[in-house]
DRENTOR-376497 format. One line per 2 residues: their letters; for each residue x, y, z of C-alpha. Coordinates in Angstrom, 2 decimals. Example, Ala and Ser with C-alpha at 12.3 -4.5 7.8 and 13.67 -1.06 7.14 Angstrom:
! residues 2
AS) 12.30:-4.50:7.80; 13.67:-1.06:7.14
***
This chain:
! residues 265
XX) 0.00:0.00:0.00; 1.67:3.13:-1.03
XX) 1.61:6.20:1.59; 0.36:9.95:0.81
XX) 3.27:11.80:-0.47; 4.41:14.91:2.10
XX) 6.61:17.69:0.67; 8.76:17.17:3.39
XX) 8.42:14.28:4.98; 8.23:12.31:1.82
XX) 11.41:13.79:0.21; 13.60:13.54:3.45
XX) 12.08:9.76:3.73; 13.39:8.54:0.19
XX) 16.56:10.44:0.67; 17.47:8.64:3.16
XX) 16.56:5.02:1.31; 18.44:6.03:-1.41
XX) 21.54:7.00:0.46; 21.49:4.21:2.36
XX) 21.80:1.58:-0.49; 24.87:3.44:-1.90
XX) 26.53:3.52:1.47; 25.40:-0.23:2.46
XX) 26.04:-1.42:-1.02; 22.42:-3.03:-1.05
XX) 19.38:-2.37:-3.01; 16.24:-1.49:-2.17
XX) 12.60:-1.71:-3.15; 11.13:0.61:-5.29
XX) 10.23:3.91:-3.69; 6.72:3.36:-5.39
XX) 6.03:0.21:-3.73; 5.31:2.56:-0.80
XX) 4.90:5.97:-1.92; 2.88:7.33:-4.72
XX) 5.35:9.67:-6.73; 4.30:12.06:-9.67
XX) 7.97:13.28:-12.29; 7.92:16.28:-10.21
XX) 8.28:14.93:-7.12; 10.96:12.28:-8.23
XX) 13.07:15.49:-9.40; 12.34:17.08:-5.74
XX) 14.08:14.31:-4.32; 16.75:13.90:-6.72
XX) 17.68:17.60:-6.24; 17.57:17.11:-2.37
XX) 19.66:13.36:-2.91; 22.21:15.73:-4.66
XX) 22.43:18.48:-1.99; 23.04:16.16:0.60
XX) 26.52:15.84:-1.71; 27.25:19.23:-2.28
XX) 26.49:20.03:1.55; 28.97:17.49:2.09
XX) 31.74:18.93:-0.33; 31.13:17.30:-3.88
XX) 30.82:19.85:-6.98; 28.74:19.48:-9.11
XX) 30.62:19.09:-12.89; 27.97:18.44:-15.48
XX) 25.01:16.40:-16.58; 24.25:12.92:-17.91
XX) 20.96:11.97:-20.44; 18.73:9.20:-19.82
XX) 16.28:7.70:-21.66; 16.93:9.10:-25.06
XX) 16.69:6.34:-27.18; 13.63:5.35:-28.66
XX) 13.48:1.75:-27.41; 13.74:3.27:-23.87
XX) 11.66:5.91:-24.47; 8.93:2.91:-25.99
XX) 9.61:0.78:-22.77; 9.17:3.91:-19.94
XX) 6.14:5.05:-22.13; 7.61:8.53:-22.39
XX) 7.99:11.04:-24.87; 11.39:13.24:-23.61
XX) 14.27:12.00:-21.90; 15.11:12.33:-18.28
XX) 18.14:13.98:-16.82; 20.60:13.15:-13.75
XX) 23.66:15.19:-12.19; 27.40:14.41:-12.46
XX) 29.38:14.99:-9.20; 33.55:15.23:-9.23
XX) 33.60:12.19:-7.59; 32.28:10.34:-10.06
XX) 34.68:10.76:-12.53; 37.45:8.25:-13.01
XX) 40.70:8.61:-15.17; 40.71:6.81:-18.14
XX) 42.07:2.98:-17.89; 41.69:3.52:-14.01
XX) 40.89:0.35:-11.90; 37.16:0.62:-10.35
XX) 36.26:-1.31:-6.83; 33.52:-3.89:-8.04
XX) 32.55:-3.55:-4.39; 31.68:-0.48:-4.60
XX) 29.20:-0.32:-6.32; 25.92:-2.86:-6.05
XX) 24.97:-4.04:-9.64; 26.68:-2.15:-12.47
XX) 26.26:-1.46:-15.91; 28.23:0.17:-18.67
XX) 27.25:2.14:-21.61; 29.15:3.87:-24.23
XX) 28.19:7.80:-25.04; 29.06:10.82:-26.44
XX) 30.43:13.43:-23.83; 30.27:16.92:-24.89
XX) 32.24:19.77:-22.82; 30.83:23.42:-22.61
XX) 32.43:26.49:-23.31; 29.68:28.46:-22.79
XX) 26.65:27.98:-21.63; 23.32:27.02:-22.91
XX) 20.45:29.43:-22.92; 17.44:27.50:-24.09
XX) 15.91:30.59:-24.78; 18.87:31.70:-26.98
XX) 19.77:28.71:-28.15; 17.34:26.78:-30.98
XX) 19.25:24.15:-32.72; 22.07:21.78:-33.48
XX) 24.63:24.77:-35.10; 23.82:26.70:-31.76
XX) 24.75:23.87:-29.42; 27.75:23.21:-31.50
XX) 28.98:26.22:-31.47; 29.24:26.39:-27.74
XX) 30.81:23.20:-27.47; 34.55:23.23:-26.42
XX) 35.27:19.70:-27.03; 33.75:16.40:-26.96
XX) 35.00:12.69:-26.36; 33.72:9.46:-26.33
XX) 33.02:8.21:-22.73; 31.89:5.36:-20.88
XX) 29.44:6.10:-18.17; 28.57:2.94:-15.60
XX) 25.15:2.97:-14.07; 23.80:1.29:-11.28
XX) 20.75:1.43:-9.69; 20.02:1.64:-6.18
XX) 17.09:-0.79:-6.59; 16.29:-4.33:-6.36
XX) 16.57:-6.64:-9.89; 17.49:-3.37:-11.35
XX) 13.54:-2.59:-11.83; 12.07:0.84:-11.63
XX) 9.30:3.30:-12.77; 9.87:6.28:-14.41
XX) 9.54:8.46:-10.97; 11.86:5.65:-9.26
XX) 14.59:6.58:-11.68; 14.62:10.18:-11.54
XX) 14.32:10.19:-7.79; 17.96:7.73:-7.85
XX) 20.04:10.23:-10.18; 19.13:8.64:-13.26
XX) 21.15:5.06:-12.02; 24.49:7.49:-12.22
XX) 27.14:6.45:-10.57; 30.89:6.76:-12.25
XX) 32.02:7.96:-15.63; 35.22:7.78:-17.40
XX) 36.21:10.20:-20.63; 38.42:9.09:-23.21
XX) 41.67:11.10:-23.41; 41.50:12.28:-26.75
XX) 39.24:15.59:-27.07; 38.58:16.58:-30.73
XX) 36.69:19.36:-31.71; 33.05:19.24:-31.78
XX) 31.64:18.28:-35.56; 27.69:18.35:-36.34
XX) 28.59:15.05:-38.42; 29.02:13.41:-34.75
XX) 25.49:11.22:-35.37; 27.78:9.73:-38.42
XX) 30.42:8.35:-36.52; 30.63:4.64:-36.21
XX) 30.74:2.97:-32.38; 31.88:-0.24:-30.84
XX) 31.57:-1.81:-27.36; 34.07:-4.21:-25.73
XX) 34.46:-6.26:-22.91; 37.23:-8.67:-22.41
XX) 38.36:-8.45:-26.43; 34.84:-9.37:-27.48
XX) 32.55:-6.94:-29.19; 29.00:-6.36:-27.06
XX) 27.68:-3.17:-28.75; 27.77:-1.25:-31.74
XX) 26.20:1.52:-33.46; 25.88:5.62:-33.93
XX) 25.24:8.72:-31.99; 22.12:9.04:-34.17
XX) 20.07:6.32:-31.68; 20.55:9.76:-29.04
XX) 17.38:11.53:-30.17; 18.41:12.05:-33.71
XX) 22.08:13.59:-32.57; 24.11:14.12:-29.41
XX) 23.82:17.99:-29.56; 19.97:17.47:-29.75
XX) 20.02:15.79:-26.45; 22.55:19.08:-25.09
XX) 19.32:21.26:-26.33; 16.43:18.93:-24.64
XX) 18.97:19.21:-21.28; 19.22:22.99:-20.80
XX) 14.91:23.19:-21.83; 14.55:20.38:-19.09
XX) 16.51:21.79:-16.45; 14.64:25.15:-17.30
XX) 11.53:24.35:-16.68; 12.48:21.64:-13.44
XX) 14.60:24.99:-12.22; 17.83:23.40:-12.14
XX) 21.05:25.29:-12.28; 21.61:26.10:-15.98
XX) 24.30:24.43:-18.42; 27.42:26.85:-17.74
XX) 31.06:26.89:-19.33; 33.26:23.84:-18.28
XX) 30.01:21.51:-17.46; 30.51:17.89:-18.67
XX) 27.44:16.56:-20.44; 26.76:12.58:-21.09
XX) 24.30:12.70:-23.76; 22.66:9.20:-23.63
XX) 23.78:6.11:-24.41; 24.52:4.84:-27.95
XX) 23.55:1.19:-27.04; 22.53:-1.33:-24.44
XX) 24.08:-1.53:-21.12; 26.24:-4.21:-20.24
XX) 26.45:-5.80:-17.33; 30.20:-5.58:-15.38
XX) 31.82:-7.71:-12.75; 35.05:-7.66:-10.92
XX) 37.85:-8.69:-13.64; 36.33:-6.98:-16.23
XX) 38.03:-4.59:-18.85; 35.74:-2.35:-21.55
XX) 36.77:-0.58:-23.76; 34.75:2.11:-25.99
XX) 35.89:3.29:-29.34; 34.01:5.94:-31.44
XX) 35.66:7.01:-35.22; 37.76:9.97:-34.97
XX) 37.63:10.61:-31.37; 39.51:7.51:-30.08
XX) 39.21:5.10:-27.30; 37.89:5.05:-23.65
XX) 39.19:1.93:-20.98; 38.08:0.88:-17.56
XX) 38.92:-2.06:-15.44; 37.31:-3.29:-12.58
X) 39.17:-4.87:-9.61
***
């Protein structure tokens, strides 16, 4: 039976489920198994799951996409994507080892990551050209997910509430400038030497820099800070995720921007 939600009460309450399966390492139920949660709400908590960070002395660096291919989008019978926040501790150097025990059941997917140098003003900024041209650079990056809840099962609100399943993210170390032909660019997965994923920027809403634009409208109208110069964005991922387990090494490639690694130990 699923409780009344309370502006306060409700938020602080899901908070605190939420942290405490990252910090135990466990998963949880749903939070809508026993609270009824509308998008709005789930974004109310996810901002408040993120303060709790900052408070603590994490920065906020950037942005990550979810949701913005159209299988997903078919599956979470949605129409736009849903967004989740990058913290500094979340990134890792590229090739760097990653504790499996960290985190509680992870996933990898392969993406485009974009790098401001200016911001984006949604109501300035109307199309692909105008994202580009406030790009700075852009590599190809592997971003590992994990939700915080049981079987790896959630609703749409369940989601948003847990960060969009973000968790780490790695950027390849070869930045090229940013190119409108992106959606073009062939991409492969690997883990262990064998290919698990292939395909092109295009399955990210049509192009990588679209999903930049449906970001700063999104964080708009949720009232989230604003896409500023120097944010990292992870603009969806090109493929499936792939599940990861100690003693694994993936690798992402994309065509003319290199190679991304991570291990986990």
């Amino acid at each position: 039976m699923t409780e009344a939600w309370t502006e306060v009460g409700g938020a602080a309450r899901a908070v605190e489920h939420l942290r405490a399966a990252v910090l135990r390492r466990r998963p949880i139920p749903r939070l809508t198994e026993t609270m009824a949660l509308s998008l709005d709400q789930a974004y109310e908590i996810q901002k408040r799951l993120i303060e709790v960070d900052l408070a603590a002395g994490a920065r906020r660096i950037g942005y990550k996409m979810g949701l913005t291919s159209p299988a997903k989008m078919k599956q979470m019978n949605v129409d736009v994507p849903v967004f989740g926040q990058l913290l500094d501790r979340m990134l890792l150097q590229d090739g760097a080892p990653l504790r499996r025990e960290e985190l509680i059941h992870p996933r990898v997917e392969l993406e485009v990551a974009v790098i401001l140098g200016e911001g984006v003003d949604p109501d300035r900024v109307k199309t692909v050209d105008d994202v580009a041209s406030r790009i700075r650079a852009m590599a190809v990056a592997l971003e590992v997910i994990d939700s915080r809840y049981e079987g790896f099962r959630f609703t749409l609100p369940d989601v948003v509430a847990d960060n969009a399943s973000a968790a780490r993210f790695v950027l390849g170390s070869a930045f090229v400038r940013p190119s409108k032909d992106v959606h073009l660019w062939g991409a492969r997965l690997f883990k262990n030497g064998e290919a698990v994923g292939f395909g092109t920027p295009a399955n990210v809403l049509g192009h990588p820099f679209a999903a930049v634009l449906a970001l700063a409208r999104l964080l708009a109208e949720r009232g989230f800070p604003p896409l500023a110069a120097g944010d990292v964005v992870l603009t969806g991922a090109i493929g499936e995720a792939v599940p990861v387990e100690a003693g694994d090494v993936v690798e992402g490639v994309l065509d003319h921007a290199g190679s991304v690694h991570l291990r986990l130990v």
